[in-house]
Residue, then its C-alpha position, 0 to 999 in steps of 0.5 A: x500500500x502507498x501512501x499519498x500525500x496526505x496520509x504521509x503527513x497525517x502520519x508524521x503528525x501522529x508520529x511527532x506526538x509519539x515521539x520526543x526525539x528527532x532520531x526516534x522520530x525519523x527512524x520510526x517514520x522510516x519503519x511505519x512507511x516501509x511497512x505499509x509499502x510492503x502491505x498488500x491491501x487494497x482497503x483505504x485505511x487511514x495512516x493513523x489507523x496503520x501506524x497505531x497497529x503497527x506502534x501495538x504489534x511491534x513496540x508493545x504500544x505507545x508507553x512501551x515506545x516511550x520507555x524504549x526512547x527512555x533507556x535509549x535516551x540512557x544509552x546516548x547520554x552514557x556513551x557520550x559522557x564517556x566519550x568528553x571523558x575520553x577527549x579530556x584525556x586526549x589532551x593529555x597524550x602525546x602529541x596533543x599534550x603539547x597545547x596543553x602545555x602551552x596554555x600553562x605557558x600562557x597561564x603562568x604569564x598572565x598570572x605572574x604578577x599579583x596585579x595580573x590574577x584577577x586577569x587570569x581569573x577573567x580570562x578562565x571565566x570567558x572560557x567557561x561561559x562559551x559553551x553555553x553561549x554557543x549553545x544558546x546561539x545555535x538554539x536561537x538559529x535553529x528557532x529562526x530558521x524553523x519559523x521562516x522555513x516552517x520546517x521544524x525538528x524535535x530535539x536530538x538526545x544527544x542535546x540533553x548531555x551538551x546543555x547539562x556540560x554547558x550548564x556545568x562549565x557555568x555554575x562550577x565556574x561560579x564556585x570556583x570564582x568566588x573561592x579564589x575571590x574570597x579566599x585569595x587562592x592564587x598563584x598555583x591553583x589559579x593556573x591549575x583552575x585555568x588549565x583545567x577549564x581551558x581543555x573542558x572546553x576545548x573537549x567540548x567543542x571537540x564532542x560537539x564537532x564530533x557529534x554534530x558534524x561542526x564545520x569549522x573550516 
């Protein structure tokens, strides 16, 4: 059975209630319409009807989907928090070590003068706050281009572990700032603070290009 026109988009619309994610969207979608091609009916029966048979037959039912988004969800989040652990530690080997020890060359230069520290301190709290300025900004763009095109996507899992390292890369820095601030915690420390912040955010720009497919050239 083919579907028209009609009943594809009666069928996406059923679709975009069943599913939160863009990835199960599409590969549901996929599903539902390879499987009404293959059925050989002549009866008209309308898309919502079919999809529903099929959701019941072959997920166990709309909840039970749902519950196969969820750990899937668990899956991707899991998977990808190993892997910014593991491009953290790629800053560490050879040769990528190198950069990283460039930026405690840069580091303890800012930093090697009292009149300096707060610069330091400056400078690492840019660098926090550039994921999830990014972040925000590629939100705002996909909002815009989704009004003017009227092609609009359902979040990707893979958005819930970027925002959450965002918001982390933010409300540590705040702790941090107000410790060295109220504690004169300089010298040593302020380098190690910068360092540290400095490969958390260059691995997470490496995950998202990794993820995204971010063209940088």
């Amino acid at each position: 059975m083919k579907l028209n026109e009609e009943q594809l988009q009666d069928l996406k619309q059923e679709l975009r209630y069943a599913t939160r994610y863009q990835e199960t969207y599409d590969e549901l979608l996929d599903h539902v319409v390879t499987a009404i091609d293959n059925m050989d009916t002549k009866e008209e029966l309308y898309a919502t009807t079919l999809t529903k048979n099929i959701i019941d037959n072959e997920f166990g039912g709309y909840e039970a989907l749902k519950d196969m988004e969820k750990n899937h969800a668990r899956l991707v989040m899991s998977a990808m928090s190993k892997k910014h652990w593991e491009n953290i530690k790629w800053f560490f080997n050879w040769p990528t070590v190198m950069l990283t020890a460039a930026l405690v060359v840069v580091g303890f230069m800012i930093d090697s003068h009292a009149s300096s520290h707060k610069v330091l301190l400056l400078v690492t709290f840019g660098a926090s706050v550039c994921p999830f300025l990014f972040i925000a900004f590629k939100k705002l763009m996909t909002k815009y281009s989704g009004y003017y095109s009227g092609v609009y996507t359902k979040p990707s899992i893979k958005d819930g572990y970027i925002f959450n390292a965002a918001m982390l890369s933010c409300n540590t820095i705040n702790v941090v700032s107000f410790t060295l601030r109220n504690f004169n915690l300089y010298g040593t420390l302020n380098l190690f603070v910068f360092v540290v912040y400095s490969v958390f955010v260059l691995s997470f720009f490496k995950l998202y290009r990794e993820e995204y497919r971010l063209i940088t050239a």
